[in-house]
C-alpha positions as CSV (number, residue, x, y, z in Angstrom):
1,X,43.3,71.4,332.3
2,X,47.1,71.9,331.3
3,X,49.4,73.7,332.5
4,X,49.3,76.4,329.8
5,X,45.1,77.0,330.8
6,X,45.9,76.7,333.7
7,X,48.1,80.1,334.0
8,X,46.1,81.5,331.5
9,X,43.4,81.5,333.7
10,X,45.3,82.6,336.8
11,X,46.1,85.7,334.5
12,X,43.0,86.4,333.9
13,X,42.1,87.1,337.6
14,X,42.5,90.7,339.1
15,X,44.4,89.1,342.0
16,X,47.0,87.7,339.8
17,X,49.7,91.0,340.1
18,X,53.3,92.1,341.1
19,X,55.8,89.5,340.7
20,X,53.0,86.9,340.6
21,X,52.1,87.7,337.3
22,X,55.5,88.4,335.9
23,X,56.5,85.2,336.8
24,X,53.3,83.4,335.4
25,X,54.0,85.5,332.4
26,X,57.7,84.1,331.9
27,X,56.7,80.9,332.2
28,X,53.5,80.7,329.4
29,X,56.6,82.6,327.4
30,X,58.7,79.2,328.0
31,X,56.0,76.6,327.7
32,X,54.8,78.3,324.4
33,X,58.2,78.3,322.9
34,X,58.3,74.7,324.0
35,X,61.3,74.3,326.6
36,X,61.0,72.3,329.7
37,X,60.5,73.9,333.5
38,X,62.8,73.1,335.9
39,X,62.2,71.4,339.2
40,X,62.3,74.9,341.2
41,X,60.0,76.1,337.9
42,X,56.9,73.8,338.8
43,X,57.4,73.6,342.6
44,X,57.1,77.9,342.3
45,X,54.6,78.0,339.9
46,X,52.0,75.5,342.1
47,X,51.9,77.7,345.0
48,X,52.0,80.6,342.3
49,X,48.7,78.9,340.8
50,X,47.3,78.3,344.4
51,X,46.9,81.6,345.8
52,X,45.7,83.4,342.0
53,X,42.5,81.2,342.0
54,X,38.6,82.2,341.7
55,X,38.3,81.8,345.7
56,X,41.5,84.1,346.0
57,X,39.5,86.8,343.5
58,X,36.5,87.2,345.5
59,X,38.0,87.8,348.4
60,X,40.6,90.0,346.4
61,X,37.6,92.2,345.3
62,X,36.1,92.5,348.5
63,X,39.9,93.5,350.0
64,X,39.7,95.9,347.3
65,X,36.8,97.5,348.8
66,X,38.5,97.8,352.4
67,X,41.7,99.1,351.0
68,X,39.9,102.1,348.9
69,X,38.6,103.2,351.8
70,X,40.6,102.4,354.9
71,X,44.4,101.9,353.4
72,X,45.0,103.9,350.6
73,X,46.3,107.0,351.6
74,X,48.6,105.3,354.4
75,X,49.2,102.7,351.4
76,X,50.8,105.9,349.3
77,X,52.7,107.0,352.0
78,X,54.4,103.9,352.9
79,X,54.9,103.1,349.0
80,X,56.6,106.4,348.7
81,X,59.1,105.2,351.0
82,X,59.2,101.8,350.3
83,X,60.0,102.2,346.5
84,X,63.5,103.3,347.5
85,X,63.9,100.3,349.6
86,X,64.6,96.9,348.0
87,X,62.3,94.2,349.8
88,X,58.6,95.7,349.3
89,X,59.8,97.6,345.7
90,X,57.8,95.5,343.6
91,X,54.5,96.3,345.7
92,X,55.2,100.1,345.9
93,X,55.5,100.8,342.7
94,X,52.0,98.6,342.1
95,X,51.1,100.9,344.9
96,X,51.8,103.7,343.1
97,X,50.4,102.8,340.0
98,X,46.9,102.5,341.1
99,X,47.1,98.7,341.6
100,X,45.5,97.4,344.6
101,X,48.2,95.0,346.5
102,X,47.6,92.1,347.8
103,X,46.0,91.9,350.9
104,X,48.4,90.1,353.2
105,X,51.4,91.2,351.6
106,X,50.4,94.6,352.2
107,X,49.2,93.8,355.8
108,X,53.0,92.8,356.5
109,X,54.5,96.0,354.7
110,X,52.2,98.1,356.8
111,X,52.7,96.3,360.3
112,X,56.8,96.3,359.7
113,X,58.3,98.6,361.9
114,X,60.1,101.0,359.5
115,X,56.6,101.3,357.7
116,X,54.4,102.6,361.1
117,X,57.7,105.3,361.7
118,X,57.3,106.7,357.9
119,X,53.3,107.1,359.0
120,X,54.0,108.1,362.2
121,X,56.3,111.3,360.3
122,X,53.7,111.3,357.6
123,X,50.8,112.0,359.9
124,X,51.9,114.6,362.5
125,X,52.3,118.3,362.5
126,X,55.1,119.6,361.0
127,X,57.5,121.8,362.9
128,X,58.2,124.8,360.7
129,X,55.5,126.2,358.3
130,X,55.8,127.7,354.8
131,X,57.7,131.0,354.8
132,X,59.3,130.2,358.2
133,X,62.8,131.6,358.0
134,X,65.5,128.2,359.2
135,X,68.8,127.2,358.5
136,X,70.8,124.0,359.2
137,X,71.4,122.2,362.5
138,X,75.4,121.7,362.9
139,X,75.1,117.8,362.1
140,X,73.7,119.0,358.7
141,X,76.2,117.1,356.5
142,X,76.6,119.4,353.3
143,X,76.0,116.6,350.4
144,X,74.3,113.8,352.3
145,X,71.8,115.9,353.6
146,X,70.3,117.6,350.9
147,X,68.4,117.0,347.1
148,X,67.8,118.8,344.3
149,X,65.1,117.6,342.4
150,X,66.9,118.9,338.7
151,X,70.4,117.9,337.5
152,X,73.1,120.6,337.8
153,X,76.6,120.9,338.0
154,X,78.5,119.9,340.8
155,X,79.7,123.4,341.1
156,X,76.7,125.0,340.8
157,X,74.7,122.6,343.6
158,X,78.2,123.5,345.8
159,X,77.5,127.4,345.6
160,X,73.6,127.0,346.5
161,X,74.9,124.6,349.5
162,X,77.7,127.2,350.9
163,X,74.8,129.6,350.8
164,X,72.2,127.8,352.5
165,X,75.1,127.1,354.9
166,X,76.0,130.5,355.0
167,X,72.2,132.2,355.2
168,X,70.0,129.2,355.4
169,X,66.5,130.0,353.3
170,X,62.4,129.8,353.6
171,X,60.3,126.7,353.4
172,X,58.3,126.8,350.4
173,X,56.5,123.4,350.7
174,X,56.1,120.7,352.4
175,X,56.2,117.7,350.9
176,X,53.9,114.3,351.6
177,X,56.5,111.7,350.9
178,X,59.0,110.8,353.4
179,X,62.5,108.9,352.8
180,X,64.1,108.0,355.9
181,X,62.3,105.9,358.8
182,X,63.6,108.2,361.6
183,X,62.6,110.9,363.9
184,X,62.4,114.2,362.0
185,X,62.1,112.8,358.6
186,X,59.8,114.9,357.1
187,X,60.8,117.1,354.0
188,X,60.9,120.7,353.3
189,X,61.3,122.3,350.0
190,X,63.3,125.5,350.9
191,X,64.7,128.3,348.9
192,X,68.1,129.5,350.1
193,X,68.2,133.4,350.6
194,X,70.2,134.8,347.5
195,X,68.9,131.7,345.1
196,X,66.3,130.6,342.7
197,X,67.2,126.9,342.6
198,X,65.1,125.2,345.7
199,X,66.6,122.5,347.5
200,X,65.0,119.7,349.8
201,X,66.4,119.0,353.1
202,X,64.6,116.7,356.1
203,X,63.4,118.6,358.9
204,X,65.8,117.2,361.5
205,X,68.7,118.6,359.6
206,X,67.2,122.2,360.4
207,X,66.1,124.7,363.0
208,X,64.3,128.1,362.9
209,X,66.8,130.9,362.4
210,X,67.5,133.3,365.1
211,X,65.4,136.6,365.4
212,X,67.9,139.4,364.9
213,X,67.4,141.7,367.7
């Protein structure tokens, strides 16, 4: 079998994804335009070949059984986080895309310690529910701190910031993903008081307003 079959079968597995099957891709492109692999070409592409084989797809499939049931919805979360990071981007956004990962590479996303904080954030209670009334924490740094999830003008984003500052706002959602591997991490959509343009800020960058007596 040559090298071109070779591949070509490797593609046609369900295990053969991510930056596997880029990569196998790229280099059918080459061979079938007839240039020569490099050295670091075919020493990649045999241990490419070696773990995309028929063996590799059973036990793919039967992963894929384990994951539907037991990792996908930690798999989300994680891939939620881990598509803003760049080691485990490639995998996320498989993640993301309905793909099922492969099984020890996703094994070693979910055992990294960043990944088990994002679930841990993920998974418990949150601290304010919607319509609770907050408003930010004095570390709350004005820019850093805060998203809007549609393009404005800088001047409009620094009015609805002075007056979140000013009057802080209501949680109108909140949200599944989370973005930072730290304590408090979990997002809140809020609507400043006085605005119609909702903002996102992380729950350790807030605190429930004051009663007025």
């Amino acid at each position: 079998m040559n090298t071109a079959t070779k591949i070509e079968s490797a593609l046609s597995l369900a295990v053969c994804g991510g930056w596997d099957r880029k990569f196998l891709e790229s280099v059918l492109s080459q061979i079938e335009k007839g240039r020569d692999l490099s050295v670091k070409q075919r020493q990649t592409l045999g241990k490419v070949l070696a773990r995309n084989t028929p063996e590799a797809d059973t036990q793919h499939t039967s992963w894929a059984v384990i994951y539907d049931k037991e990792h996908k919805a930690s798999a989300k979360i994680l891939a939620m986080y881990h598509i803003h990071q760049p080691y485990y981007r490639p995998m996320s956004s498989d993640i993301l895309k309905g793909i099922v990962p492969e099984r020890n590479k996703y094994l070693r996303m979910a055992d990294n310690k960043y990944s088990k904080k994002v679930l841990h954030e993920a998974e418990r209670a949150p601290r304010f529910d919607t319509n609770t009334y907050v408003v930010p924490r004095a570390m709350f740094d004005s820019h850093k701190n805060i998203e809007f999830q549609t393009d404005m003008i800088w001047t409009h984003q620094n009015k609805i910031i002075r007056n979140f500052k000013k009057r802080g706002g209501f949680v109108v959602a909140v949200l599944p993903d989370i973005r930072s591997a730290a304590k408090g991490a979990k997002r809140y959509k809020l609507l400043p008081i006085g605005e119609t343009t909702p903002i996102i800020v992380e729950e350790r960058f807030l605190k429930a307003a004051k009663k007025k007596k």
